[in-house]
C-alpha positions, 0 to 999 in steps of 0.5 A: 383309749380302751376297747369302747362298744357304742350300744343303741336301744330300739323302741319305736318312734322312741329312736328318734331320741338316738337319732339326736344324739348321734347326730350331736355325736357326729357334728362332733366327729365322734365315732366309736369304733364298735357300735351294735344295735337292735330295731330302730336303734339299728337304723339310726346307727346305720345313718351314723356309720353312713355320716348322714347327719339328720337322715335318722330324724328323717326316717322317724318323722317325713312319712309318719303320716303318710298311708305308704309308711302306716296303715290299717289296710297293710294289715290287710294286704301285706299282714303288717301295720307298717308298709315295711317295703316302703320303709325299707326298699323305698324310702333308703333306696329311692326317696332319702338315698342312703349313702351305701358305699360311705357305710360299707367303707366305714372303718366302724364295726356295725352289729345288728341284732334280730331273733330265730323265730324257730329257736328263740336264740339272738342272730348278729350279722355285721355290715358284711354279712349280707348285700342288703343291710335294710334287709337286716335292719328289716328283720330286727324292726320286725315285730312279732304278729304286727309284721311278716318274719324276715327270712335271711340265709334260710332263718326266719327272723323277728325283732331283735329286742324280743333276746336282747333289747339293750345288747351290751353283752354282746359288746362284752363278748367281743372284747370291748371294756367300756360301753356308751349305751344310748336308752330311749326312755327313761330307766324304770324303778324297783316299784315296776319290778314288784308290779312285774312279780305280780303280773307274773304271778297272777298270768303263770298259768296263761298262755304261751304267748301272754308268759313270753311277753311277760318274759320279754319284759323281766329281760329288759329290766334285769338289763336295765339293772345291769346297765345301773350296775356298770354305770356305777363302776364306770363301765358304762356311760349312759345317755337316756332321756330324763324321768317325766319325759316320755312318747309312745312306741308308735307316735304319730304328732310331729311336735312331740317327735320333734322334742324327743330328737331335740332332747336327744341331741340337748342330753348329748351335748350337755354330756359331751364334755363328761363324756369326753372325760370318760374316754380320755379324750381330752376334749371338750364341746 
């Protein structure tokens, strides 16, 4: 089998759809070799490599609604939306123990993407760069103005998907040929470039921030134009929820994150065997 690098999107609540997939993915005893992630794709991969199969469901939907998990008052009190201490130290370590030594002792390479908040440039750190891996997570879930920067090694560190919110370059970078890539939504078309162009047009003399945003967003489907490209000539095999199906980035109603996990793990099972294919496993469901 070729080199293969296993690509995981963020997106919010919208992870919960990775997390279907990985957990279809690990019934099957699928492990790719190389996996990197950004935001919430981080913590689903982190489940993965850990083989804790419904531990990323969980993280998504057990304290949705509980006031520790999201509040108006954190913003108040420790300047984020989300009590990120209770998702990050409490919740991995106390209250859904996360299998630390399984993962550290995983044979898979893990990749964590976050961005310097001073440079704009992307910063990855492995399963062995740092002795608290949520600390890592932390920072690439760390949205710019909703949640504090994460200082790690003396660098001030945001969300990954700011530089690179599908990060399959990196994956070419390190020498890997092919990429499966988990998406969390379903591709844009060309009509929401043309509305980007005209977006950019009407703010080109607006604010810093407003200009970064609007970059953040022509990033992500440039990317998504890249991702079409290597699924044509075979590069890439995508998994990603159809068009019509769709949550928010932030969804708090059980029911509908309860159907995007199980789309999820529907998509990866009806692909499994295409899938299989692809790597040349020679394997079926």
């Amino acid at each position: 089998m070729e080199k293969v690098g296993l690509v995981l999107q963020g997106g919010g609540s919208r992870g919960i759809y990775t997390a279907g997939v990985l957990d279809y993915f690990m019934e099957q005893e699928l492990y790719i070799p190389y996996v990197i992630a950004v935001s919430a794709g981080a913590c689903n991969g982190a489940a993965y490599l850990a083989r804790q199969r419904g531990l990323g469901k969980i993280y998504h939907t057990k304290y949705i609604r509980d006031p520790r998990y999201f509040h108006c008052k954190n913003l108040i009190t420790k300047r984020s939306l989300f009590g990120m201490d209770f998702i990050f130290n409490e919740m991995p370590y106390k209250l859904e123990p996360f299998a630390i030594d399984r993962f550290r002792e995983a044979k898979e390479q893990f990749l964590v993407v976050t961005t310097d908040c001073v440079t704009g440039e992307a910063v990855y750190f492995t399963k062995d760069d740092c002795a608290d891996i949520f600390q890592v997570i932390r920072a690439s879930c760390s949205l710019p103005f909703l949640s504090p920067k994460v200082t790690i090694n003396g660098r001030k560190l945001w969300d990954g998907g700011i530089v690179h919110p599908i990060p399959f370059l990196k994956s070419m970078l390190d020498g890997n040929q092919k990429h499966i890539i988990v998406l969390t939504s379903s591709c844009p078309t060309g009509d929401w470039m043309r509305k980007l162009s005209c977006v950019e047009r009407l703010f080109s003399r607006s604010t810093r921030l407003c200009q970064a945003f609007i970059r953040h967003f022509r990033i992500y489907y440039e990317a998504i134009e890249q991702v079409k490209e290597m699924q044509k000539d075979g590069r890439a095999f995508v998994i990603a929820p159809s068009d019509g199906i769709f949550i928010r980035g932030f969804e708090r109603q059980e029911e509908k994150l309860e159907h995007y996990y199980r789309q999820g793990y529907y998509d990866a099972r009806t692909q499994f065997s295409g899938l299989s294919a692809w790597l040349g496993l020679g394997r079926n469901e």
